[in-house]
PDB file of N, CA, C and O in Angstrom:
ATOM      1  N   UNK A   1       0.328   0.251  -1.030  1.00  0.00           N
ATOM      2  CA  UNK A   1       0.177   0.145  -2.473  1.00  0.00           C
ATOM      3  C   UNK A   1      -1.214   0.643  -2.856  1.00  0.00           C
ATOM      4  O   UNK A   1      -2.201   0.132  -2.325  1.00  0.00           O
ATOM      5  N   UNK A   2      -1.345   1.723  -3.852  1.00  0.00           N
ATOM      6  CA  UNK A   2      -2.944   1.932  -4.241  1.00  0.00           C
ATOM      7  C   UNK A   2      -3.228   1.412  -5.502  1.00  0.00           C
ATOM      8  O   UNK A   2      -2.491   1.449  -6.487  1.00  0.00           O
ATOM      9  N   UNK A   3      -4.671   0.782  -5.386  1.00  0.00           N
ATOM     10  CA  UNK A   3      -5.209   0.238  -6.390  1.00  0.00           C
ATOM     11  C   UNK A   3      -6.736   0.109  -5.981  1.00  0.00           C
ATOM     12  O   UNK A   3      -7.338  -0.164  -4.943  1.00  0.00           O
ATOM     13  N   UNK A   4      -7.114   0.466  -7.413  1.00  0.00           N
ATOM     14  CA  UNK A   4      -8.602   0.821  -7.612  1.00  0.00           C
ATOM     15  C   UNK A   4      -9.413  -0.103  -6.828  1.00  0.00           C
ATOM     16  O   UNK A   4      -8.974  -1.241  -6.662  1.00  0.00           O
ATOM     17  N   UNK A   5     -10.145   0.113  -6.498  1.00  0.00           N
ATOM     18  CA  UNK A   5     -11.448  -0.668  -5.581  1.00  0.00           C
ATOM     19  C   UNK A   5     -11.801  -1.666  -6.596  1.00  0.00           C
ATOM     20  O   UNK A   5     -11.657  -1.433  -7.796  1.00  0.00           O
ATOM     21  N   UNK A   6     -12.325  -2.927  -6.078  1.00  0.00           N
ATOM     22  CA  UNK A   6     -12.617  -4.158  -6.646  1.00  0.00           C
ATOM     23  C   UNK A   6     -13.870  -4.129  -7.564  1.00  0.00           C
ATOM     24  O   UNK A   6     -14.239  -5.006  -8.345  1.00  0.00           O
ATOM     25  N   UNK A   7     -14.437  -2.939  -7.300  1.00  0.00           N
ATOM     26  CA  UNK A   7     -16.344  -2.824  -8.168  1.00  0.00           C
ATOM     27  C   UNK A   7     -16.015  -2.205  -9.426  1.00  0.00           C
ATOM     28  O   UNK A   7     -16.777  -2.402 -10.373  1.00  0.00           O
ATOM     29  N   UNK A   8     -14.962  -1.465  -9.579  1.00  0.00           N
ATOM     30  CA  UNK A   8     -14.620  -0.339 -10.294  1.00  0.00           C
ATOM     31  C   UNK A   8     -14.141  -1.153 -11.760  1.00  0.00           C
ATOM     32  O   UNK A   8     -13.101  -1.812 -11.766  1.00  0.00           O
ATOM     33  N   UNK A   9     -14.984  -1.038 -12.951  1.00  0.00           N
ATOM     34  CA  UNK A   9     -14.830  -1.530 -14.127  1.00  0.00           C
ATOM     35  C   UNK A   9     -13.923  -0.673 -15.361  1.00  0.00           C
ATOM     36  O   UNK A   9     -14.219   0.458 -15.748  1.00  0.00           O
ATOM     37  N   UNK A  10     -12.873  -1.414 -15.821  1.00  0.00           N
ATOM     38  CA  UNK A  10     -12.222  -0.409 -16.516  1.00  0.00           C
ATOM     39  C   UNK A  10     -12.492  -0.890 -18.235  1.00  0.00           C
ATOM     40  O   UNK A  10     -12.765  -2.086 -18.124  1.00  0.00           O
ATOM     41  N   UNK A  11     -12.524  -0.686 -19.115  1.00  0.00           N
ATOM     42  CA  UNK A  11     -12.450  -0.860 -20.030  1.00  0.00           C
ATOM     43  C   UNK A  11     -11.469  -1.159 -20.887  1.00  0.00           C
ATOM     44  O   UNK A  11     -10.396  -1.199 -20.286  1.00  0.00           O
ATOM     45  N   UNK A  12     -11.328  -1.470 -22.444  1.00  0.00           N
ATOM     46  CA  UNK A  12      -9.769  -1.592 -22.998  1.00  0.00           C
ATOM     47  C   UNK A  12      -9.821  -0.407 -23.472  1.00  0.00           C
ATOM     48  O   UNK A  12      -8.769   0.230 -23.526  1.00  0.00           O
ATOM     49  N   UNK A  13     -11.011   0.168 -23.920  1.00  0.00           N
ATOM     50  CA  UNK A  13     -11.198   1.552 -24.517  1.00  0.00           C
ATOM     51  C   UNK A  13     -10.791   3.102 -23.677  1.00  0.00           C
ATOM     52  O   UNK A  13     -10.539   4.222 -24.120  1.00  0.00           O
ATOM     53  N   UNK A  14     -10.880   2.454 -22.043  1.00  0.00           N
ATOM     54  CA  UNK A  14     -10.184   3.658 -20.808  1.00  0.00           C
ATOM     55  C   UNK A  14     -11.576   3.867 -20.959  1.00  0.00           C
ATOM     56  O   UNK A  14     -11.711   5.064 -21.213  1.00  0.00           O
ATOM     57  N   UNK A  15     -12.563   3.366 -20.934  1.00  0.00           N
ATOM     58  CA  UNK A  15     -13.787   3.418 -20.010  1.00  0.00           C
ATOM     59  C   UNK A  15     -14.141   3.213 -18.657  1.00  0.00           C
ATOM     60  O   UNK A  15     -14.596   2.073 -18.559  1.00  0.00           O
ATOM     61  N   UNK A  16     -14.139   3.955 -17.281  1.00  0.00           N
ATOM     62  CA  UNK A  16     -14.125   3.731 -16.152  1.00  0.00           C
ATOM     63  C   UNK A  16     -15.215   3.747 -15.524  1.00  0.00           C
ATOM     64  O   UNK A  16     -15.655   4.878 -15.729  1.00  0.00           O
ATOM     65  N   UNK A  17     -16.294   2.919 -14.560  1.00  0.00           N
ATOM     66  CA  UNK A  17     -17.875   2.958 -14.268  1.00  0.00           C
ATOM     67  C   UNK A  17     -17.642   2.379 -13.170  1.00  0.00           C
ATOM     68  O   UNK A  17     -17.088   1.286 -13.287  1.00  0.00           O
ATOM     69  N   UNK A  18     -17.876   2.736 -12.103  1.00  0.00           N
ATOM     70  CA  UNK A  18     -18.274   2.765 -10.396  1.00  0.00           C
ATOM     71  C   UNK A  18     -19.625   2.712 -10.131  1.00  0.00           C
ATOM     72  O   UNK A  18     -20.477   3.582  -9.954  1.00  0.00           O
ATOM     73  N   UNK A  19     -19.649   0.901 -10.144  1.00  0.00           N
ATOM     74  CA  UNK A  19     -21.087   0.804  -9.825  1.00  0.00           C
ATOM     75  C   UNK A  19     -21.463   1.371  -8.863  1.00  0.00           C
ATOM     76  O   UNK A  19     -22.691   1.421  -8.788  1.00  0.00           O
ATOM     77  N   UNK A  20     -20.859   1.894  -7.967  1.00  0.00           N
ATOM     78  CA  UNK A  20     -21.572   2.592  -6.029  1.00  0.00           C
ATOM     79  C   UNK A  20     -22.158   3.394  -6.684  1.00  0.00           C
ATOM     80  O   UNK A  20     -23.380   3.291  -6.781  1.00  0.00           O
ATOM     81  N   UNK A  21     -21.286   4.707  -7.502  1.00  0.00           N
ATOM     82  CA  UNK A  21     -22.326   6.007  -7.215  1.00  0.00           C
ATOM     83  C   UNK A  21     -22.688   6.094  -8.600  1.00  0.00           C
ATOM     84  O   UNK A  21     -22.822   7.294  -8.842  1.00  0.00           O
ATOM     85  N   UNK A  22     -22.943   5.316  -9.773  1.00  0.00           N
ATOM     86  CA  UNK A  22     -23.276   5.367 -11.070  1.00  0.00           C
ATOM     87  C   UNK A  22     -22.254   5.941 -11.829  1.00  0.00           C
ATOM     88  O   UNK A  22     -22.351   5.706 -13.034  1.00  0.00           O
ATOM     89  N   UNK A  23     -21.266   6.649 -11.470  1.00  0.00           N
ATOM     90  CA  UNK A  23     -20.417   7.685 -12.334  1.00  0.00           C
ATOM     91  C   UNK A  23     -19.204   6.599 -13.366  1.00  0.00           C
ATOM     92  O   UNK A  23     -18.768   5.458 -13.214  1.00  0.00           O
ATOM     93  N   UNK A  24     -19.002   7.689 -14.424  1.00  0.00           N
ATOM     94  CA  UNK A  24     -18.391   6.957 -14.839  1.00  0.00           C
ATOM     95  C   UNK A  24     -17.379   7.881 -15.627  1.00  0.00           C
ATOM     96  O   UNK A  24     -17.665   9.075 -15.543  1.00  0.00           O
ATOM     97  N   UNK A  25     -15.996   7.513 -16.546  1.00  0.00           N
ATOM     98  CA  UNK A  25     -15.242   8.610 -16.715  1.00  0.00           C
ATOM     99  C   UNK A  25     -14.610   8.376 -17.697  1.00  0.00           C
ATOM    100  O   UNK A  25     -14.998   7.364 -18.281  1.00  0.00           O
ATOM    101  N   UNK A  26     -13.720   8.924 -18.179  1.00  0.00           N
ATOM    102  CA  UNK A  26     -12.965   8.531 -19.501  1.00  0.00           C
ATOM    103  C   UNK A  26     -11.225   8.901 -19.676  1.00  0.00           C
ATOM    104  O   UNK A  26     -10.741  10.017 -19.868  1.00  0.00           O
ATOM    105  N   UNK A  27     -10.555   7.692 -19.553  1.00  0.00           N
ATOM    106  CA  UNK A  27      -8.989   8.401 -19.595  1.00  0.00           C
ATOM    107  C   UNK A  27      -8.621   8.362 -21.499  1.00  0.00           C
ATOM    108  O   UNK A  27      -9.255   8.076 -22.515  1.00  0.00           O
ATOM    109  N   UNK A  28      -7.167   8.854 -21.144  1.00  0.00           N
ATOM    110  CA  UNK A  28      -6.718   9.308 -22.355  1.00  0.00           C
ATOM    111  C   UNK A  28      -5.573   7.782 -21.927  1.00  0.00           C
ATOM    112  O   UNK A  28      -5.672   7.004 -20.979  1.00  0.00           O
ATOM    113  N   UNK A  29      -4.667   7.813 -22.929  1.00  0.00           N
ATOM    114  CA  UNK A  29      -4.172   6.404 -22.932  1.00  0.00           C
ATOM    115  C   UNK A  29      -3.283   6.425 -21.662  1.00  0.00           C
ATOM    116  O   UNK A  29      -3.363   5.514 -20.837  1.00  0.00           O
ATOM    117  N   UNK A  30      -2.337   7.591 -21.496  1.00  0.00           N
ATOM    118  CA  UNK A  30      -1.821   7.445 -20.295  1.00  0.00           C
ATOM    119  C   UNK A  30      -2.261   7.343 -18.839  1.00  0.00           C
ATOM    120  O   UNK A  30      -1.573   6.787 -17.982  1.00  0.00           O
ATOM    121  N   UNK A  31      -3.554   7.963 -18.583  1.00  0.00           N
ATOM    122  CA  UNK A  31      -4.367   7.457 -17.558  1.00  0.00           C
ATOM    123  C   UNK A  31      -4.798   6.185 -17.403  1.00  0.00           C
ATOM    124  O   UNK A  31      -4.919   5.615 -16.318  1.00  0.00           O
ATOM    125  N   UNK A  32      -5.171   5.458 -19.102  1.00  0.00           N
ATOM    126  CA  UNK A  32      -5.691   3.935 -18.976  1.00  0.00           C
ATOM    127  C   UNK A  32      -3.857   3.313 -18.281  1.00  0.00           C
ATOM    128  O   UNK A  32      -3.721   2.653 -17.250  1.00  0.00           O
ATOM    129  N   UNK A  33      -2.640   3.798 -19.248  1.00  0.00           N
ATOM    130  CA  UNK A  33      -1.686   3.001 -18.566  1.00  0.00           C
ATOM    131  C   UNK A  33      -1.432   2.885 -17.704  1.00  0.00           C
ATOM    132  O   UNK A  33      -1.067   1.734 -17.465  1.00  0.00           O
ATOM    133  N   UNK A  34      -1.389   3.755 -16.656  1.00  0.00           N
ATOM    134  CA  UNK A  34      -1.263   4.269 -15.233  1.00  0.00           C
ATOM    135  C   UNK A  34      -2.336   2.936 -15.076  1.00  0.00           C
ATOM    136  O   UNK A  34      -2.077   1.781 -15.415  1.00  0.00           O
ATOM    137  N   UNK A  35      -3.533   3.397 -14.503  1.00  0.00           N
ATOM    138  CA  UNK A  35      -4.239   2.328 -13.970  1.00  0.00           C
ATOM    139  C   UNK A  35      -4.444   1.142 -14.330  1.00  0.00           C
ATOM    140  O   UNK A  35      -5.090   0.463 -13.531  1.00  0.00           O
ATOM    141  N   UNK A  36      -3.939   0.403 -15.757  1.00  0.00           N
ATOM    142  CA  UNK A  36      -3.597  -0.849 -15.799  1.00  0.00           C
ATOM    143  C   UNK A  36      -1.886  -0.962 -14.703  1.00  0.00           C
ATOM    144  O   UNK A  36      -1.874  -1.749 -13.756  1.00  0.00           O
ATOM    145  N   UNK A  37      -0.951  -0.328 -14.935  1.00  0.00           N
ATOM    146  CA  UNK A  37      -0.073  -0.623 -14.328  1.00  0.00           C
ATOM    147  C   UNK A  37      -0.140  -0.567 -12.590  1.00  0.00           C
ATOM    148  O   UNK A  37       0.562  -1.185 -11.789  1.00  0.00           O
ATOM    149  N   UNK A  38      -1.057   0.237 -12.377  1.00  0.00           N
ATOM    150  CA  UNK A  38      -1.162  -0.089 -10.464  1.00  0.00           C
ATOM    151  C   UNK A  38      -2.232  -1.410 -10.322  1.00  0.00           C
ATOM    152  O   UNK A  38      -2.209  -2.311  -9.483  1.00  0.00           O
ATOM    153  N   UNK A  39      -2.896  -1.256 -11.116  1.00  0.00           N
ATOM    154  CA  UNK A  39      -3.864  -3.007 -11.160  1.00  0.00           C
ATOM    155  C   UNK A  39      -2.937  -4.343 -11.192  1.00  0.00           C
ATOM    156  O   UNK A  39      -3.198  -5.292 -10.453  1.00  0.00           O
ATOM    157  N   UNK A  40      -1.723  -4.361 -12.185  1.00  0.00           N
ATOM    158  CA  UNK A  40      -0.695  -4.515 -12.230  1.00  0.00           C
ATOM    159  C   UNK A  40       0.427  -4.876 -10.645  1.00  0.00           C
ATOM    160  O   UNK A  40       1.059  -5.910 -10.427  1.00  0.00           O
ATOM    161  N   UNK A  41       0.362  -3.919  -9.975  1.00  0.00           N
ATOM    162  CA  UNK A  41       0.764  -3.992  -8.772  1.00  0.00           C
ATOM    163  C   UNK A  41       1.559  -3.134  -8.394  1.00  0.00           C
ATOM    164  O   UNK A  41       1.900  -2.818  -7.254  1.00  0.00           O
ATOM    165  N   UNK A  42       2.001  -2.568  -9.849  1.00  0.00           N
ATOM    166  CA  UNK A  42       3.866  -1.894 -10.119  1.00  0.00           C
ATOM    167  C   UNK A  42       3.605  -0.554  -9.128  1.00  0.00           C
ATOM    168  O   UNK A  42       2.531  -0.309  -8.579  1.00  0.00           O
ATOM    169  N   UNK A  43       4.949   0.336  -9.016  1.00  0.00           N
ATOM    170  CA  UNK A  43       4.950   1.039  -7.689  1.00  0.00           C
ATOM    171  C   UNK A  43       5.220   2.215  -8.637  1.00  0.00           C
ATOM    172  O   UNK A  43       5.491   2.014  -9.821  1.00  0.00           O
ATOM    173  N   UNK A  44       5.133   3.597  -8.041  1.00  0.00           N
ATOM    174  CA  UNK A  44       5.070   4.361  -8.643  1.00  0.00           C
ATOM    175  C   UNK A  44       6.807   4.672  -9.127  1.00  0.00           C
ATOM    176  O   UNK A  44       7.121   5.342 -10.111  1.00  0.00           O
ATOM    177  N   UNK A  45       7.226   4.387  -8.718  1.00  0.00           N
ATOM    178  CA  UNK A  45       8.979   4.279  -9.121  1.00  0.00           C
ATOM    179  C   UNK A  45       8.825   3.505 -10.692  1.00  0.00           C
ATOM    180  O   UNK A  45       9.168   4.010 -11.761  1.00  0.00           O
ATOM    181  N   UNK A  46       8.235   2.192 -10.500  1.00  0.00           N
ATOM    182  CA  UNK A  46       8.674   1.374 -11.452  1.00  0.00           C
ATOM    183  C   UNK A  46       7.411   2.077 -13.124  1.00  0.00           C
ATOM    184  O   UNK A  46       7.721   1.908 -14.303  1.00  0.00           O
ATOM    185  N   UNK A  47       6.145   2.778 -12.653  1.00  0.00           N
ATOM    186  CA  UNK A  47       5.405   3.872 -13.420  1.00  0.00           C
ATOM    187  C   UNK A  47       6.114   4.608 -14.056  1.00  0.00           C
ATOM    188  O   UNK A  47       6.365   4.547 -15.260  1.00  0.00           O
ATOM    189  N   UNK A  48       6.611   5.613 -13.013  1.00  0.00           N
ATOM    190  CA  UNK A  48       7.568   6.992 -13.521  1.00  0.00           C
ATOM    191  C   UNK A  48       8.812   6.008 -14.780  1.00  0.00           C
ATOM    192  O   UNK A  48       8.845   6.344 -15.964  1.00  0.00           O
ATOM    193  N   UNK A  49       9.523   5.082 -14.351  1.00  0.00           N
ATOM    194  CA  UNK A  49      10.252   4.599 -15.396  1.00  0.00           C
ATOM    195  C   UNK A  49       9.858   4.515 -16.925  1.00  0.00           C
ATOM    196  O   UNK A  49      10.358   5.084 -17.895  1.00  0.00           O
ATOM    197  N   UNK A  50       8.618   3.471 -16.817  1.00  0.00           N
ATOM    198  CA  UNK A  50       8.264   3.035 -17.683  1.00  0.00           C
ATOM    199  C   UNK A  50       7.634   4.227 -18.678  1.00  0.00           C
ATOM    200  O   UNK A  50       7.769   4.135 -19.898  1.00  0.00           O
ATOM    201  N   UNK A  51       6.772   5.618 -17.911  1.00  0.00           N
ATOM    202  CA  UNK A  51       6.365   6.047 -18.722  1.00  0.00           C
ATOM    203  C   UNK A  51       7.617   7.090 -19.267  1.00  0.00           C
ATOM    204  O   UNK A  51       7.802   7.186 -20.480  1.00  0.00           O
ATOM    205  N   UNK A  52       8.333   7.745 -18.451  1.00  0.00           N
ATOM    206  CA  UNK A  52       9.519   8.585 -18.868  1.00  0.00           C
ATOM    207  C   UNK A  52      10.255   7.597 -20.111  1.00  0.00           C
ATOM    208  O   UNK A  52      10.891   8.382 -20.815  1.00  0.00           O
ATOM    209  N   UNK A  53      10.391   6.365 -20.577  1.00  0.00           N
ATOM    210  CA  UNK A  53      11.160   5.433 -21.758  1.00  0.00           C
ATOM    211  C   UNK A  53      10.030   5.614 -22.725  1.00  0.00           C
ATOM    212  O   UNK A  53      10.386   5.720 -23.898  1.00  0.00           O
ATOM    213  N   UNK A  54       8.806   5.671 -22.496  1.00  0.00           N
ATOM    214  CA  UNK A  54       7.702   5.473 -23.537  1.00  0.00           C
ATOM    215  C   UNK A  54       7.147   6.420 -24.149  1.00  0.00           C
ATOM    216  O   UNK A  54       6.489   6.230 -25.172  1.00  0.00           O
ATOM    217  N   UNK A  55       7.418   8.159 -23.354  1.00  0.00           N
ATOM    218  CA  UNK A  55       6.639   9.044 -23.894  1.00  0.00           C
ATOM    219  C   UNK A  55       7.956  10.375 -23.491  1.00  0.00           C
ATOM    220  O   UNK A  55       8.691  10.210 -22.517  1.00  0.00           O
ATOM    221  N   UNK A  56       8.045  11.316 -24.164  1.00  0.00           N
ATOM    222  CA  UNK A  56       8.685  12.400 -24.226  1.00  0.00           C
ATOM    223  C   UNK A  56       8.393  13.219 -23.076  1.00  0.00           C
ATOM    224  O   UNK A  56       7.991  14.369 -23.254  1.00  0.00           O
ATOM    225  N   UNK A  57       8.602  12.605 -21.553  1.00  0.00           N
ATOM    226  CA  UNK A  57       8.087  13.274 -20.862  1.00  0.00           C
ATOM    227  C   UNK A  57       9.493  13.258 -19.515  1.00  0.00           C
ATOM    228  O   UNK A  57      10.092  12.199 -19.701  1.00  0.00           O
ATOM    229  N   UNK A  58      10.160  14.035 -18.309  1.00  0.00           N
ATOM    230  CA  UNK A  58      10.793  13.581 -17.502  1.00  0.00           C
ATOM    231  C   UNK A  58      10.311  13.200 -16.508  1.00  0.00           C
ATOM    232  O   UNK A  58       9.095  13.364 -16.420  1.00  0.00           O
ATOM    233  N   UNK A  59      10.926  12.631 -15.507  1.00  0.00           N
ATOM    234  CA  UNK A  59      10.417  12.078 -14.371  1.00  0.00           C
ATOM    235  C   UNK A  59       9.561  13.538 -13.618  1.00  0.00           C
ATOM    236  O   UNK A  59       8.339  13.676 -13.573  1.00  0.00           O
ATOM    237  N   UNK A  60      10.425  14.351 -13.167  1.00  0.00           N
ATOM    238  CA  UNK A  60       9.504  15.535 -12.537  1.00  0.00           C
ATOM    239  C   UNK A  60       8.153  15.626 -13.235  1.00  0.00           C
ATOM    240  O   UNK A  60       7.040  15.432 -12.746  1.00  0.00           O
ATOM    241  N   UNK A  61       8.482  15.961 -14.480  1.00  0.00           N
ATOM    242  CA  UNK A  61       7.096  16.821 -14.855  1.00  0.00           C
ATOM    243  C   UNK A  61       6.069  15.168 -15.100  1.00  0.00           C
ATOM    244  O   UNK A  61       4.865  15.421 -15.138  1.00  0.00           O
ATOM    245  N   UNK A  62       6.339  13.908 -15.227  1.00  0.00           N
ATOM    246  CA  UNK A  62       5.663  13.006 -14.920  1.00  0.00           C
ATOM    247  C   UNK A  62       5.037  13.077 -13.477  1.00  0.00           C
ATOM    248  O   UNK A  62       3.813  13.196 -13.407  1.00  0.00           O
ATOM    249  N   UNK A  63       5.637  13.026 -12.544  1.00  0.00           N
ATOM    250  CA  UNK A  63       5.793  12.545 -10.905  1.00  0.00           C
ATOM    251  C   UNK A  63       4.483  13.875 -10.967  1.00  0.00           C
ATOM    252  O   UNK A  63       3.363  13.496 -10.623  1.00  0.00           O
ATOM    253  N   UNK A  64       4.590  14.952 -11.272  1.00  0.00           N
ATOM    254  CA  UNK A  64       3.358  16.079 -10.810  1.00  0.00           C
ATOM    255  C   UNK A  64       2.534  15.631 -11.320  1.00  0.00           C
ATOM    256  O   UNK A  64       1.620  15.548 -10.498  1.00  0.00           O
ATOM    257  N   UNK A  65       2.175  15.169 -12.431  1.00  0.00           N
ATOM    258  CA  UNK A  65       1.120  14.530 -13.435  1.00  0.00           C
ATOM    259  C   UNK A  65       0.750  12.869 -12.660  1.00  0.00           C
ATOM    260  O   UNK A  65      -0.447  12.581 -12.680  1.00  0.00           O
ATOM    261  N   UNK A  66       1.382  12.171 -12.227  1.00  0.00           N
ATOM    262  CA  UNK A  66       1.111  10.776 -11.369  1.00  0.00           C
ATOM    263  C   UNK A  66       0.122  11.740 -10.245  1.00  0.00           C
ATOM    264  O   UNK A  66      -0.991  11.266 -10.015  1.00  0.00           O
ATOM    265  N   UNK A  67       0.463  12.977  -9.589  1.00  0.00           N
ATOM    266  CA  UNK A  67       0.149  12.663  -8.021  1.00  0.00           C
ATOM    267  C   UNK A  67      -1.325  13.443  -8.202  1.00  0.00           C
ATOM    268  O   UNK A  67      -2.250  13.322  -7.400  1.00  0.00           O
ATOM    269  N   UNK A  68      -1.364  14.281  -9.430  1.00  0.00           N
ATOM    270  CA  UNK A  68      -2.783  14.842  -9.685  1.00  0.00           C
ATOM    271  C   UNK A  68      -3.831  13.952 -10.143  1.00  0.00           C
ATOM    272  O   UNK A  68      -5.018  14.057  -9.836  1.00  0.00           O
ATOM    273  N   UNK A  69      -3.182  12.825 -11.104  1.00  0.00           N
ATOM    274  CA  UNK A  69      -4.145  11.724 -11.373  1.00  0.00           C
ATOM    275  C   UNK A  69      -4.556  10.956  -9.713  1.00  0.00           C
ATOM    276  O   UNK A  69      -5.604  10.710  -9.117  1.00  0.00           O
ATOM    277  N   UNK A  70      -3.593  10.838  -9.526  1.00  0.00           N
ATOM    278  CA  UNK A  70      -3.832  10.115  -7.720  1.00  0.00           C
ATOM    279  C   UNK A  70      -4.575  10.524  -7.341  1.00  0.00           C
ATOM    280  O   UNK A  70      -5.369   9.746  -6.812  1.00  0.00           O
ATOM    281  N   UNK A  71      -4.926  12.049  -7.299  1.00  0.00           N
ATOM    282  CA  UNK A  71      -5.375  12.776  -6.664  1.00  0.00           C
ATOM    283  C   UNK A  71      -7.040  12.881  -6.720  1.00  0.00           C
ATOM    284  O   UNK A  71      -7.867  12.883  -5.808  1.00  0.00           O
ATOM    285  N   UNK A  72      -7.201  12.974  -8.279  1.00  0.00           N
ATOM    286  CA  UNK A  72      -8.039  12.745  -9.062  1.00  0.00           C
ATOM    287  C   UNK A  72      -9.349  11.733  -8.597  1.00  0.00           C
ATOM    288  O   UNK A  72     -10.531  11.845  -8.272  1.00  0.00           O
ATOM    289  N   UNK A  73      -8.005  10.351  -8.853  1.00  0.00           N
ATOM    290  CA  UNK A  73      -8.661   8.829  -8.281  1.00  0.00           C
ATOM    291  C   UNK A  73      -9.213   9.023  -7.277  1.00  0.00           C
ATOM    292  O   UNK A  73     -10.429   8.843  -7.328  1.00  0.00           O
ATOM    293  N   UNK A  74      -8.654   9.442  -5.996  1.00  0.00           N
ATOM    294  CA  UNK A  74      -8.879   9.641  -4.515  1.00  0.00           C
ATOM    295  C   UNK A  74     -10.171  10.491  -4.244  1.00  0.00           C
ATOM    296  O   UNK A  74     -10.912  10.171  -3.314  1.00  0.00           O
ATOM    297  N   UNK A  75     -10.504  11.783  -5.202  1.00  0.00           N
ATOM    298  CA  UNK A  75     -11.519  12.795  -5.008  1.00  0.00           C
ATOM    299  C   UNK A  75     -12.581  11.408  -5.680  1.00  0.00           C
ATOM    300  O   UNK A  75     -13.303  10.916  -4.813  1.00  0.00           O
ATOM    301  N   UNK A  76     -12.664  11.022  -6.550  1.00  0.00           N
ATOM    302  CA  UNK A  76     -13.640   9.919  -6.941  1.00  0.00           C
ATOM    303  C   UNK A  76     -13.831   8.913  -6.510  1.00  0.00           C
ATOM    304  O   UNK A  76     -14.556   8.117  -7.106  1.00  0.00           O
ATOM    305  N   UNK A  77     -13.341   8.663  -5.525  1.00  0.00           N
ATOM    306  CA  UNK A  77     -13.313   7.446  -4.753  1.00  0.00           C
ATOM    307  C   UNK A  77     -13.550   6.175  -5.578  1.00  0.00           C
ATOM    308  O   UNK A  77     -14.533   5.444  -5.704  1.00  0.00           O
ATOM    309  N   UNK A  78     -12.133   6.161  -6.170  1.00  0.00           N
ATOM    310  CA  UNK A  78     -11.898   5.036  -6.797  1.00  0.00           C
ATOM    311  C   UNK A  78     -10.541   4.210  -6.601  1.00  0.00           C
ATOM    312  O   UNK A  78     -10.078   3.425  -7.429  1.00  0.00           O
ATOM    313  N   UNK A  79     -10.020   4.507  -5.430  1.00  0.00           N
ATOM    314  CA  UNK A  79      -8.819   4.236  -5.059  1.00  0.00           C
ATOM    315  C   UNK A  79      -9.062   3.061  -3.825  1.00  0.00           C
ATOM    316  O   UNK A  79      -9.674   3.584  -2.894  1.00  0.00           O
ATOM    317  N   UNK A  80      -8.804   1.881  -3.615  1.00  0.00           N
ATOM    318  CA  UNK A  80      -8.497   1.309  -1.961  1.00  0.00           C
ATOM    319  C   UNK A  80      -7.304   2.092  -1.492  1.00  0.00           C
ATOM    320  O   UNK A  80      -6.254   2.302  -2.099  1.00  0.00           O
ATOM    321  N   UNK A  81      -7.716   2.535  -0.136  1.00  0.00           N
ATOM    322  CA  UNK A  81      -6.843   3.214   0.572  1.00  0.00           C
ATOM    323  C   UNK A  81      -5.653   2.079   1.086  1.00  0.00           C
ATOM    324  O   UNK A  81      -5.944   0.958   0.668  1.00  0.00           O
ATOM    325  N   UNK A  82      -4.831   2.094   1.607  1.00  0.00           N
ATOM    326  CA  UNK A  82      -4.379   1.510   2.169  1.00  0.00           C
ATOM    327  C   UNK A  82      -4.304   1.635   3.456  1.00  0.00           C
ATOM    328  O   UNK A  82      -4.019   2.747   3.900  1.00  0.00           O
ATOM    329  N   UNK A  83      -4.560   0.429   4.451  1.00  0.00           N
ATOM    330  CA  UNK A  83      -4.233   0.681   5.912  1.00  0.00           C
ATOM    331  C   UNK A  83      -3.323   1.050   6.610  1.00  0.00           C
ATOM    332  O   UNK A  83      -2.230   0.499   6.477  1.00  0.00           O
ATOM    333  N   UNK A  84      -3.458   1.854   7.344  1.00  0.00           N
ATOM    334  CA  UNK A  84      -2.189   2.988   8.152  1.00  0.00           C
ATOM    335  C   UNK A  84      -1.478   1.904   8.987  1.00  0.00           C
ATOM    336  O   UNK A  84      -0.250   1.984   9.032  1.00  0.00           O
ATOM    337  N   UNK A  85      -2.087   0.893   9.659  1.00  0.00           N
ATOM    338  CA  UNK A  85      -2.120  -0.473  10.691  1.00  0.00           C
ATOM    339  C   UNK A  85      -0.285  -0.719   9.952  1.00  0.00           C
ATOM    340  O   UNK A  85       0.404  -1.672  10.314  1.00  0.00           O
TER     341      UNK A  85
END
């Protein structure tokens, strides 16, 4: 399951600040939803649902848009990895 590292401060506004390396970033609402919903716990199945009912978007062209934000998270090291174990 991925979810943001425990230091990592989010805002209600989608203000994001990583005390480690000072940086800090700014989502648009669907990025804030996304990362309230993996804070959340929800899996990317139960994501892709929710946002494909909420926004004019399909699962594909969502699912490419989830794995670049992932991707995103991961280059910023703002993600807990999960253990391979």
């Amino acid at each position: 399951m991925m979810r943001l590292k425990k230091n990592i401060a989010v805002s209600d506004s989608g203000f994001v600040f990583n005390p480690t390396t000072g940086d800090s970033y700014s989502l648009n609402q669907v990025g804030k939803e996304i990362l309230q919903s993996l804070g959340e716990g929800k899996s990317k199945e139960e994501i892709t649902s929710m946002m494909t009912s909420n926004y004019e978007i399909d699962a594909a062209s969502f699912e490419k848009y989830f794995f670049d934000f992932i991707s995103m998270l991961r280059q910023f090291e703002l993600l807990e990895e999960p253990d391979e174990n």
